[in-house]
C-alpha positions in Angstrom: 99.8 -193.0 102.2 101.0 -195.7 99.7 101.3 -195.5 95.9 98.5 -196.1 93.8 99.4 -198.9 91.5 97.3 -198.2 88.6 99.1 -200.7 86.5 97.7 -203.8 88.7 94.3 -202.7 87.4 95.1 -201.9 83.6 98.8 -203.1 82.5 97.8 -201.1 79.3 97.2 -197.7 80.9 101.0 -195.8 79.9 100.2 -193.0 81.2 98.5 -190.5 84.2 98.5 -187.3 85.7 99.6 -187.2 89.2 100.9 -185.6 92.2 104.1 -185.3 93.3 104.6 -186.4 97.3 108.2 -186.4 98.1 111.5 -186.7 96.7 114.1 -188.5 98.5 117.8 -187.2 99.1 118.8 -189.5 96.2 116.7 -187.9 94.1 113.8 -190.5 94.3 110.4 -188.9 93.3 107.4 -190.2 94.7 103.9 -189.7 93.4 100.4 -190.6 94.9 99.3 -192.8 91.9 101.5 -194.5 88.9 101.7 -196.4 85.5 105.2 -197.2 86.3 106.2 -200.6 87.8 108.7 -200.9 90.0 111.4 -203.5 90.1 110.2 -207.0 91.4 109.6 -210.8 90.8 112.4 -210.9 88.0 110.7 -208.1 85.8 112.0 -205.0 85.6 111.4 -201.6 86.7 109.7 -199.0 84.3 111.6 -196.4 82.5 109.9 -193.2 80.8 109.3 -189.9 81.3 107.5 -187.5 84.1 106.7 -184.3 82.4 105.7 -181.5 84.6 102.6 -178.5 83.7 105.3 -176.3 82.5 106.1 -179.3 79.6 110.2 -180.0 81.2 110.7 -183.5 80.4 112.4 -185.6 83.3 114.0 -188.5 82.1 113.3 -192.0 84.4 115.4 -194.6 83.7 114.0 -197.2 86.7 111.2 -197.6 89.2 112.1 -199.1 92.7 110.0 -199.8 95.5 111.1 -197.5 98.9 113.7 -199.4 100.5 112.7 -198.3 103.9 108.8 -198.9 102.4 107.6 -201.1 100.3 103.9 -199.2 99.6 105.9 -196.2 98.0 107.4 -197.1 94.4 110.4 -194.1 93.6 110.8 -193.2 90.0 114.5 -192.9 89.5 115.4 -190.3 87.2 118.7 -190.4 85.3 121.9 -188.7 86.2 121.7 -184.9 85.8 117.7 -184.2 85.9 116.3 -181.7 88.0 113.3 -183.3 90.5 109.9 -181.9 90.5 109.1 -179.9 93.4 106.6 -181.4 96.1 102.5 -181.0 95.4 103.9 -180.4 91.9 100.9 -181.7 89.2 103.3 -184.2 86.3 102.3 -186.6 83.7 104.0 -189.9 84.5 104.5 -191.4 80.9 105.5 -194.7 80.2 108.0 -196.1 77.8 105.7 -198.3 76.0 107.7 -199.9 73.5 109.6 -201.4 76.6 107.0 -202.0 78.5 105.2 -204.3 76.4 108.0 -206.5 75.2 108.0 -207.1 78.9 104.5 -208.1 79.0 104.5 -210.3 76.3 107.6 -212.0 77.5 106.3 -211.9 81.4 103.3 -213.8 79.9 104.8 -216.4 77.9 107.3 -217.5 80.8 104.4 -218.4 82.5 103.3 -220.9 79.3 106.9 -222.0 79.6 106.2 -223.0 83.3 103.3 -225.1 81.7 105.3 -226.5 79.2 107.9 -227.3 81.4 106.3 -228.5 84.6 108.4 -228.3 87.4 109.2 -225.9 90.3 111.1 -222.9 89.5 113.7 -221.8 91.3 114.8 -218.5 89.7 113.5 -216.1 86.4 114.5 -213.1 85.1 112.6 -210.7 82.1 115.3 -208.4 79.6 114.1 -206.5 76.7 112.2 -209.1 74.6 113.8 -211.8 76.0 113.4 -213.8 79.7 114.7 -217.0 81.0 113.2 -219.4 83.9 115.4 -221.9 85.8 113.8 -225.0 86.7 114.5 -227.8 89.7 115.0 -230.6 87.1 116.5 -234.2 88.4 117.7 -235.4 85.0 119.1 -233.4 82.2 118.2 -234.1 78.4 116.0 -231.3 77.8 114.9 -230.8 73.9 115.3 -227.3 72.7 112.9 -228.4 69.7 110.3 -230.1 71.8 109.8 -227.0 74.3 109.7 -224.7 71.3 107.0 -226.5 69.8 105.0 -227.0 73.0 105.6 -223.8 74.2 104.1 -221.6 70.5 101.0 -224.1 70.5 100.3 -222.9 73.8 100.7 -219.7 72.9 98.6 -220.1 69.7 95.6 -221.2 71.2 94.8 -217.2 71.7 93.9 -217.7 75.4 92.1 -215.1 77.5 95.2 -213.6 80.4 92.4 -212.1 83.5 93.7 -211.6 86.9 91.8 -212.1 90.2 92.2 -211.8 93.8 92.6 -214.2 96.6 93.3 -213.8 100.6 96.5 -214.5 101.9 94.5 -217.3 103.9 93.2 -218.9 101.1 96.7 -218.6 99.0 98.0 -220.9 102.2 94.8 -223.0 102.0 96.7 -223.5 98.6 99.9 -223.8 98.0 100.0 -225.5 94.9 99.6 -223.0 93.0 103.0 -221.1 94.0 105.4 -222.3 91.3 108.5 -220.3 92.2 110.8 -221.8 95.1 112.7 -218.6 95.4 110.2 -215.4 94.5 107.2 -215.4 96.3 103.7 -214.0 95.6 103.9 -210.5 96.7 101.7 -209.8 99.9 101.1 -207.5 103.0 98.0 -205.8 102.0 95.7 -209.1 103.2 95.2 -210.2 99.3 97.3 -212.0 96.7 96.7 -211.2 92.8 96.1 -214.6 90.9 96.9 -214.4 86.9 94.7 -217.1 85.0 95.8 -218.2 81.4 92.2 -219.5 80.4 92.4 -223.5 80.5 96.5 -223.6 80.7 97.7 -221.6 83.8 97.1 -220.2 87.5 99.2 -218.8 89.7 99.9 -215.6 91.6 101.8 -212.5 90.2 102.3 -209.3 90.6 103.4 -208.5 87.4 102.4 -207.3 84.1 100.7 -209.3 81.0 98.8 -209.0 77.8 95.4 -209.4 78.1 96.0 -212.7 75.0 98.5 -215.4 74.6 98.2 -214.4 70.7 99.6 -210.4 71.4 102.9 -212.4 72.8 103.8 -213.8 68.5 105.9 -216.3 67.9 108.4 -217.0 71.0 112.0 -218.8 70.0 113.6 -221.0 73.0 117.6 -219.8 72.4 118.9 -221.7 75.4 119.3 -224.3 78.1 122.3 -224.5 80.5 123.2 -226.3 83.1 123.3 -224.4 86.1 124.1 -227.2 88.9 123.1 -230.5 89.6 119.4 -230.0 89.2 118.9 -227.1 87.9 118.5 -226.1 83.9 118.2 -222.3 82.5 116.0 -222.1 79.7 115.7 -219.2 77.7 113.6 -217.6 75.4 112.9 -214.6 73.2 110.5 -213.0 71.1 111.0 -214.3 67.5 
């Protein structure tokens, strides 16, 4: 039985009761439903807490997906924590604060794919900060021009919705994949599309705010040169 991913539906739900299924010999816990994301497409996994009926507070400091597979996510817990038993009821809580630093930043590296139209060959999301790497022929990017482009975009307080397609009709379309080296996550016969109203469209399994305006003011801190063609930019939340 795979995990419910509750956070595909509402990114802003932090946290549910739930039931635990297993826990691995590495002390993976899995449960039937979660808030938590797991580590994927260059965002991180969730950290937070699982508290069980009792009130012990067990510590998570990442969320993976099941090596072995891929429709269970494992919260992780840190070092030393002592795992919920199996059909055990917990509380799977979120840390929030992270969390949404992610989402604003997850959200405005897709304006920065906008501002900045070219395929992307590599991305990565930290705390409040992110980077996209971009298949560029020629150098002589503006730090002060991308800035600029990249907050009007974001101050135009667009609508961030999120729809589904079929795999068949995500082939039908491959224009709309922007990233050369993560692809769209799929398997289940559907592919999650994440609409910036009137800017942006393009599959992801991620998480986002529901406005361009909840991201604030974003501060581009650096472009390298990463090979011939290829040019890190970086950002942050200001």
């Amino acid at each position: 039985m795979p995990t419910e991913l509750l956070f595909r539906a509402d990114a802003y739900q932090s946290e549910t009761t739930a039931t635990v299924l297993s826990v691995n010999e590495r002390g993976g816990i899995e449960l039937d439903q979660t808030v938590f994301y797991a580590t994927g497409g260059g965002q991180p996994g969730d950290a937070g807490l699982l508290v069980t009926a009792d009130g012990r507070e067990i510590a998570i400091g990442t969320t993976i997906y099941d090596p072995e597979d891929k429709s269970r996510i494992l919260h992780v817990p840190l070092e030393g924590q002592a795992a919920p038993a199996v059909g055990d009821k917990v509380t799977a809580r979120l840390d929030w604060e992270r969390r949404l630093k992610r989402m604003r930043i997850h959200t405005a590296l897709h304006l920065l794919s906008v501002a900045l139209p070219y395929p992307v060959t590599g991305g990565a999301i930290g705390e409040g900060d992110g980077r996209l790497d971009f298949d560029i022929p020629e150098g002589g990017l503006d730090k002060a021009e991308i800035d600029e482009k990249l907050n009007e975009l974001i101050g135009r307080n667009a609508a961030v919705t999120e729809s589904w397609i079929t795999d068949e009709e995500l082939d039908a379309n491959p224009g709309l994949v922007k990233t050369m080296s993560v692809k769209p996550p799929r398997g289940s016969g559907r592919v999650r599309l994440v609409r910036i109203d009137e800017i942006d469209l393009q599959p992801c399994g991620g998480t986002h705010v529901r406005n361009t305006a909840e991201i604030g003011k974003v501060a581009v801190t650096g472009i390298e040169k990463k090979g011939k063609q290829n040019r890190r930019v970086r950002i942050a939340l200001a």
